[in-house]
C-alpha positions in Angstrom: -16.2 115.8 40.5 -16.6 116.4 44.2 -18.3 114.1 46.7 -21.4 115.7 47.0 -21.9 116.3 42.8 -21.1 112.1 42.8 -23.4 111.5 45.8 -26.2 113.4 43.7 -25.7 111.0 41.0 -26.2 107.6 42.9 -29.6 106.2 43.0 -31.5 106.8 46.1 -31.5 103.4 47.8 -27.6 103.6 47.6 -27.2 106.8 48.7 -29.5 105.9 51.4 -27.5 103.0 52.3 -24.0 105.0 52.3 -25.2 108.1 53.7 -27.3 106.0 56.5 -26.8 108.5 59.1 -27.7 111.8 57.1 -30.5 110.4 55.9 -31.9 109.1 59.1 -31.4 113.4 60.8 -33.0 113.8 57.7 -36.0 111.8 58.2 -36.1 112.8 62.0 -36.2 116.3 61.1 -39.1 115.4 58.9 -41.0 113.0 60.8 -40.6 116.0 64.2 -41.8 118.5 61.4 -44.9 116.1 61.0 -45.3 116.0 64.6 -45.7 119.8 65.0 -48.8 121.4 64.6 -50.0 124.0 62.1 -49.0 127.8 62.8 -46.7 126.0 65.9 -43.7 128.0 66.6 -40.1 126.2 65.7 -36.9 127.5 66.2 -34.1 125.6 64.2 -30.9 126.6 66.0 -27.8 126.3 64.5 -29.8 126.4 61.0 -26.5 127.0 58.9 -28.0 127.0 55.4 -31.6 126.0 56.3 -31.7 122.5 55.0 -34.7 120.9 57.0 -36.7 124.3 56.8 -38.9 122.2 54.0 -40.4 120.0 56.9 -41.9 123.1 58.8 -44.1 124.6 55.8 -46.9 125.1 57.6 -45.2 125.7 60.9 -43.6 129.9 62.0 -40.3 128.5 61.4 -37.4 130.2 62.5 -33.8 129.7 61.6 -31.6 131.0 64.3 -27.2 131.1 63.4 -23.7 132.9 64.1 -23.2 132.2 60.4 -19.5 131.8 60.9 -19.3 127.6 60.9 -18.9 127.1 57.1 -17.1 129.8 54.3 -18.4 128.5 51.9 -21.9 128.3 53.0 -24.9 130.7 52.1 -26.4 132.5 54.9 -28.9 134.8 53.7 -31.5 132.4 54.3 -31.5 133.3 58.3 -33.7 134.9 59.8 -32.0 135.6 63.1 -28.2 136.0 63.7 -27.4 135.4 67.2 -24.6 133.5 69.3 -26.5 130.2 70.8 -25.6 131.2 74.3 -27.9 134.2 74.1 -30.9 133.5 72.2 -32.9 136.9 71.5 -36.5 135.4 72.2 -38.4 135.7 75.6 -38.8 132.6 77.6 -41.6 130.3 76.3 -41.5 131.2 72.5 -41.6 127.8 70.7 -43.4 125.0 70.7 -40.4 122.9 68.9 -37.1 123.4 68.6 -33.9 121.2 66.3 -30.6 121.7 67.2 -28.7 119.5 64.3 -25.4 118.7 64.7 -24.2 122.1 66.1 -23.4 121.4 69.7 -20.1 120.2 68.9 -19.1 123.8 67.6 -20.1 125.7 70.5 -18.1 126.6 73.4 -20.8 126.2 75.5 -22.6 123.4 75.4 -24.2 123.2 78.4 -25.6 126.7 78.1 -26.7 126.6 74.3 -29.1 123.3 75.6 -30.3 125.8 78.5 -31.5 128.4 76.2 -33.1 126.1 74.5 -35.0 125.0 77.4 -35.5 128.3 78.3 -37.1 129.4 75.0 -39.1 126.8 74.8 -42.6 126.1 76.3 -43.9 124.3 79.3 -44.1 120.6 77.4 -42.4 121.7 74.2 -39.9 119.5 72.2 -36.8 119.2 71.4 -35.0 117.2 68.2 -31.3 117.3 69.1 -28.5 115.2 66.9 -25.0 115.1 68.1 -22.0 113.2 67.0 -19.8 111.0 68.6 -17.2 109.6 65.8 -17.0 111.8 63.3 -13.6 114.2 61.7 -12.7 117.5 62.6 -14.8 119.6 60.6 -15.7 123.2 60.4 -12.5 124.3 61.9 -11.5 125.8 63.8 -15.2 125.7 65.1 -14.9 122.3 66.4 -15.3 121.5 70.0 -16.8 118.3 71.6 -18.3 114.6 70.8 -20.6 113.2 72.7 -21.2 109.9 74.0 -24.9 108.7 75.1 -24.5 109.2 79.0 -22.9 113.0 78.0 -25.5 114.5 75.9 -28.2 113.0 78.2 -26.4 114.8 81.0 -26.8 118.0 79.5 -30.8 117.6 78.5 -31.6 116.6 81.9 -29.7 119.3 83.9 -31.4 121.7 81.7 -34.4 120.7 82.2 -35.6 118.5 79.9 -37.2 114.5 80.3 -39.0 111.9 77.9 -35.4 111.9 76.5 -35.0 109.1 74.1 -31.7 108.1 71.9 -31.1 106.4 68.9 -27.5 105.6 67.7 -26.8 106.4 64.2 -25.6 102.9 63.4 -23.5 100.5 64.6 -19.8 99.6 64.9 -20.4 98.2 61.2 -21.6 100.7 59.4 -19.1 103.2 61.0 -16.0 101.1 59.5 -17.4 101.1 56.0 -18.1 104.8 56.4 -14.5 105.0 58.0 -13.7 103.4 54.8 -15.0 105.1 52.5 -13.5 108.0 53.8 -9.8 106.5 53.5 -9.9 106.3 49.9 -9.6 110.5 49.4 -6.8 109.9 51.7 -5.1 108.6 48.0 -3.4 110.1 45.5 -1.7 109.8 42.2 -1.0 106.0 41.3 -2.2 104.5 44.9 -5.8 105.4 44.3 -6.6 102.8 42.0 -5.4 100.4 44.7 -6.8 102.1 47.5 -10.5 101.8 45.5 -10.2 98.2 45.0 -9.0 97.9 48.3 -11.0 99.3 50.8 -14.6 100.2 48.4 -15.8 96.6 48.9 -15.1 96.0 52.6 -17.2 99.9 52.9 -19.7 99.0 51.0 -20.3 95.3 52.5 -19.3 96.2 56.1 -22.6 98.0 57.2 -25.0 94.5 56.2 -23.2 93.0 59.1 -24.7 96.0 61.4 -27.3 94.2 63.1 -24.6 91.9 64.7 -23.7 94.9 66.6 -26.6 95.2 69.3 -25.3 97.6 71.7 -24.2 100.0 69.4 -21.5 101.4 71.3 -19.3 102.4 68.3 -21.9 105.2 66.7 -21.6 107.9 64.3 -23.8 109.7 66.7 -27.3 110.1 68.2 -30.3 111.2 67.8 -31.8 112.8 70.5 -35.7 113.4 71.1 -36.6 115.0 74.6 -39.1 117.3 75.9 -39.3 120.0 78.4 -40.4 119.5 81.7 
């Protein structure tokens, strides 16, 4: 079975509680979907497959990719293929715009977050998530992490104010995730030992979270801003 047909299987609160920082992009992507009003124009850049396109029913939605991060991803979905750095919309387009974990597989950071400030309208907003411990993935489309002071570096040279960041966890919850991640590390006759080893300390390392107050040692952010 692989991990995502076993993570379909656990019941919600679990999941939830194992897949913390998923689930709370998730939930930002749906509470900024809330925030948007009807017929309002949002671009999701760096849409990959489309996964939070449910949150933006009754908004013009528009999924924007290069479509080359993931094989074995389905791209059809899109409906704009374009490189980040040169968005194909006239300044002022969109009222909203998500940019979800895809900044660390561009190049150019600094001018994918531009033309998102360019394309977007006086006061529009921005829901950007970034990571700052997390594996190599997507290769060889994998670039950057970014710490708190970098990403709101980049918003603010581009443009953008109001910002406001939220750490996905803690130093806690990113050892149990770190983890949980050893075991597939395993094979053969040390994975039975490796499960009994390190499942508990994952799975009871992220209650201890809240001692961790500055949250230094994050997964990533989550990154709300709007244009100036």
């Amino acid at each position: 079975m692989t991990p995502s047909a076993w993570r379909a299987r656990l019941p919600r609160f679990l999941e939830r509680y194992l897949w913390f920082f998923e689930n709370a992009i998730r939930d930002g992507a749906a509470e900024f979907g809330r925030s948007m009003g009807k017929g309002a124009m949002v671009l999701d850049a760096g849409a990959g497959e489309g996964q939070y396109r449910e949150y933006f029913d009754h908004c013009r939605y528009v999924g924007a990719d290069l479509a080359i991060g993931d094989a074995n991803w389905n791209y059809a979905g899109l409906d704009v293929l374009c490189d980040l750095t040169r968005l194909p919309f006239p300044d002022g387009t969109f009222d909203g715009c998500l940019n979800i974990v895809t900044l660390e597989h561009v190049r150019e950071p600094q001018a994918v977050i531009g033309e998102l400030g360019r394309t977007l309208k006086r006061g529009g907003r921005l829901f950007l998530v970034v990571p700052q411990d997390w594996e190599v993935h997507q290769a060889p489309h994998d670039y950057f992490r970014y710490t708190r002071y970098g990403v709101r570096h980049l918003l603010e040279r581009a443009g953008f104010e109001e910002i406001r960041l939220e750490p996905g966890g803690g130093y806690f919850r990113l050892m149990g995730r770190r983890l949980l991640n050893g075991i597939g590390l395993f094979r053969g006759l040390w994975l039975v030992p490796a499960v009994l080893l390190l499942a508990p300390a994952g799975l009871l390392f992220p209650l201890l979270d809240g001692m961790d107050r500055e949250k230094n040692f994050t997964l990533g952010y989550l990154c709300w801003a709007r244009k100036r």
